[in-house]
C-alpha positions as CSV (number, residue, x, y, z in Angstrom):
1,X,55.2,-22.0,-43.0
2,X,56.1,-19.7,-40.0
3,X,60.0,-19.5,-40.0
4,X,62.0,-18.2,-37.3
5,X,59.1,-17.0,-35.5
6,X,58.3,-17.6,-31.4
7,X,55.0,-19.3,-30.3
8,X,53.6,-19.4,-27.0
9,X,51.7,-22.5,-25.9
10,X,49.4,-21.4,-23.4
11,X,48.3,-24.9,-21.9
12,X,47.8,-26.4,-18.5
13,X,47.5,-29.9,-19.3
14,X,51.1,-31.6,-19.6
15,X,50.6,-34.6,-21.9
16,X,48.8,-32.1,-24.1
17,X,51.4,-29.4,-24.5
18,X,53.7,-32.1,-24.9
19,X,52.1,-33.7,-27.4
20,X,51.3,-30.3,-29.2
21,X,55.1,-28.9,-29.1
22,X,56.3,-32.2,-30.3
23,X,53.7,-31.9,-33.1
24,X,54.4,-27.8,-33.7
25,X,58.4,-28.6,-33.3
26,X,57.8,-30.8,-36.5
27,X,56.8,-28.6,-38.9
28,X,58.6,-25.6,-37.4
29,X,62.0,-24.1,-36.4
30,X,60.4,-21.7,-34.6
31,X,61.5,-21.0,-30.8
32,X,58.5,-22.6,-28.7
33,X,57.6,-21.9,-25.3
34,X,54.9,-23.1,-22.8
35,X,53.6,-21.6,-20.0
36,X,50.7,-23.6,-17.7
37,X,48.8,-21.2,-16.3
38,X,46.5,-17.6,-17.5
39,X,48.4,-15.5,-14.7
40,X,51.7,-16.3,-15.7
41,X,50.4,-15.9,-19.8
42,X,49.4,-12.6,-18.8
43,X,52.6,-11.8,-17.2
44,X,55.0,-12.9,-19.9
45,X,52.4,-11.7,-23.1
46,X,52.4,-8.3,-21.2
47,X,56.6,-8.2,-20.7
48,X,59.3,-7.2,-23.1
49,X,60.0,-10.5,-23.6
50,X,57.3,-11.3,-25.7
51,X,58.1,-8.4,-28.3
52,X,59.0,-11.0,-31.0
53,X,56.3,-13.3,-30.5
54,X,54.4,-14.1,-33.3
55,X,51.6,-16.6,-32.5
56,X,49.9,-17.6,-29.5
57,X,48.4,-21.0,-29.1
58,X,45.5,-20.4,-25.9
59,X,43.4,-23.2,-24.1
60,X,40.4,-21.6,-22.5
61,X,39.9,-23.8,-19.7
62,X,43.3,-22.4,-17.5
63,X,44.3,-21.9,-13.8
64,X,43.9,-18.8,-12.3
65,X,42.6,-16.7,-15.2
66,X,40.4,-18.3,-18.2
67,X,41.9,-18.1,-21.4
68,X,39.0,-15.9,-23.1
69,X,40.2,-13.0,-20.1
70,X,43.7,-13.2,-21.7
71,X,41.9,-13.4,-25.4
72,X,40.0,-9.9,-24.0
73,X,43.7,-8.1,-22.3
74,X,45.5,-9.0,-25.9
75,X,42.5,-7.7,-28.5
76,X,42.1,-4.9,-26.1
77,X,45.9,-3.7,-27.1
78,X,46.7,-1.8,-29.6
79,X,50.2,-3.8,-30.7
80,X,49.4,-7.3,-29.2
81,X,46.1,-7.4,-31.0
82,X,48.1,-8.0,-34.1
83,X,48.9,-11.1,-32.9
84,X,47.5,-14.4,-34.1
85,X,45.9,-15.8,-31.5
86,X,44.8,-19.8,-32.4
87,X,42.4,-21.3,-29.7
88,X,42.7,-24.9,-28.0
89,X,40.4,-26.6,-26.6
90,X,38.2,-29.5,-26.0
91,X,34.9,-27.1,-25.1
92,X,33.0,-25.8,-28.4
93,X,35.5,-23.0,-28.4
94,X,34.5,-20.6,-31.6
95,X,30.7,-20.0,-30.2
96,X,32.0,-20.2,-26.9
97,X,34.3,-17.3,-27.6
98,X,32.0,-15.6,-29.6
99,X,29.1,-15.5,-26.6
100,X,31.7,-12.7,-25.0
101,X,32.0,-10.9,-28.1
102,X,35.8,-11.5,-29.4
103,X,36.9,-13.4,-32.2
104,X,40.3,-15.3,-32.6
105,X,42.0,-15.8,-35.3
106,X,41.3,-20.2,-35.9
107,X,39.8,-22.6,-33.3
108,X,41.0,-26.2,-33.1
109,X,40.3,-29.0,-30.9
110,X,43.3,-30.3,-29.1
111,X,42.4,-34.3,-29.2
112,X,41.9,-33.4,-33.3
113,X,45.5,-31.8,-33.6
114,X,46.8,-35.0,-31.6
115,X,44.7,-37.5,-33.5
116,X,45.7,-36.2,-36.6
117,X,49.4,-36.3,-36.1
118,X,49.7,-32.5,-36.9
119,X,48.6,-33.0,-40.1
120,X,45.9,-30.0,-39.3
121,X,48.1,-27.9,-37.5
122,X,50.6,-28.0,-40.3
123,X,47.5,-26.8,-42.1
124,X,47.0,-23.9,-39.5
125,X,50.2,-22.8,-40.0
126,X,50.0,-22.4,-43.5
127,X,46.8,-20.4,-43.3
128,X,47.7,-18.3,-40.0
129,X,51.0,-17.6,-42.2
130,X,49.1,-16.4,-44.9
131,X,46.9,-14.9,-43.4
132,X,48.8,-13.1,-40.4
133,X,47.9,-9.2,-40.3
134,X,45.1,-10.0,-43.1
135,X,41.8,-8.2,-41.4
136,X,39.5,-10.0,-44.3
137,X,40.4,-13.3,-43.0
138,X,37.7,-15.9,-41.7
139,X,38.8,-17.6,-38.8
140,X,40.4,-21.3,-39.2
141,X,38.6,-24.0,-37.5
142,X,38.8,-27.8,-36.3
C-alpha cells in the first residue's frame, strides 16, 4: 500500500473525483489532491510543488488540454517520467493511448473503480506500489 505518499487526481468530472478520492482516501493516508482541468495539471505537475508527488491518476477526456498531451509532457521528462501515471477513463483508454505511442503505467475504467467499491483500486495500489520504478512491469488494467 502507498503510505505517506501524494496523488494527483487529474479529473473534470465532480461526482467522479468525488467518488474516486472518497474510494482512494479509504485505502490510503496519502495527501490527495484534485485538479479539473489539463492546463492547470500541466501547471502544478510542472511546479515545485509537485516534487513529492508519487502517483498521478489522469482522465483523458479534459478541458483545455487532453490528458494523453499531459501523458506525452510527463514521459517526455527525464524526472517526472518516473512517475506512475494510472489512466481513467470511460473511452478504451490502453489502445487508445497506445495509437500515439506512449504507454502508462495501468488503465482502469472509472464506472469499474466506482462499481466496485474500490475493491480494484485497492488492487492498483498494491501493484503500482510494487511495481513503482520497476521498468519490466506490464501495465495494470480494468
Amino acid at each position: 500500500m502507498i503510505n505517506s505518499a501524494e496523488i494527483l487526481l487529474v479529473e473534470d468530472d465532480e461526482d467522479d473525483a468525488e467518488a474516486i478520492m472518497f474510494l482512494l482516501r479509504k485505502h490510503v493516508s496519502s495527501v490527495i489532491r484534485h485538479i479539473d482541468n489539463g492546463r492547470s495539471a500541466i501547471d502544478y505537475l510542472f511546479s515545485n510543488e509537485s516534487d513529492d508527488l508519487k502517483i498521478i491518476f489522469l482522465d483523458l477526456v479534459l478541458p483545455f488540454v487532453h490528458g494523453v498531451e499531459i501523458l506525452q509532457k510527463l514521459k517526455a521528462d527525464k524526472i517526472k517520467s518516473k512517475i506512475p501515471v494510472i489512466i481513467l477513463s470511460s473511452l478504451n483508454a490502453e489502445q487508445y493511448v497506445n495509437s500515439f505511442g506512449l504507454t502508462a503505467d495501468g488503465y482502469f475504467s472509472k464506472h469499474h473503480i466506482i462499481d466496485t467499491s474500490g475493491d480494484e483500486l485497492a488492487k492498483l495500489l498494491a501493484t503500482v506500489s510494487a511495481t513503482v520504478h520497476t521498468a519490466s512491469a506490464e501495465p495494470y488494467s480494468v
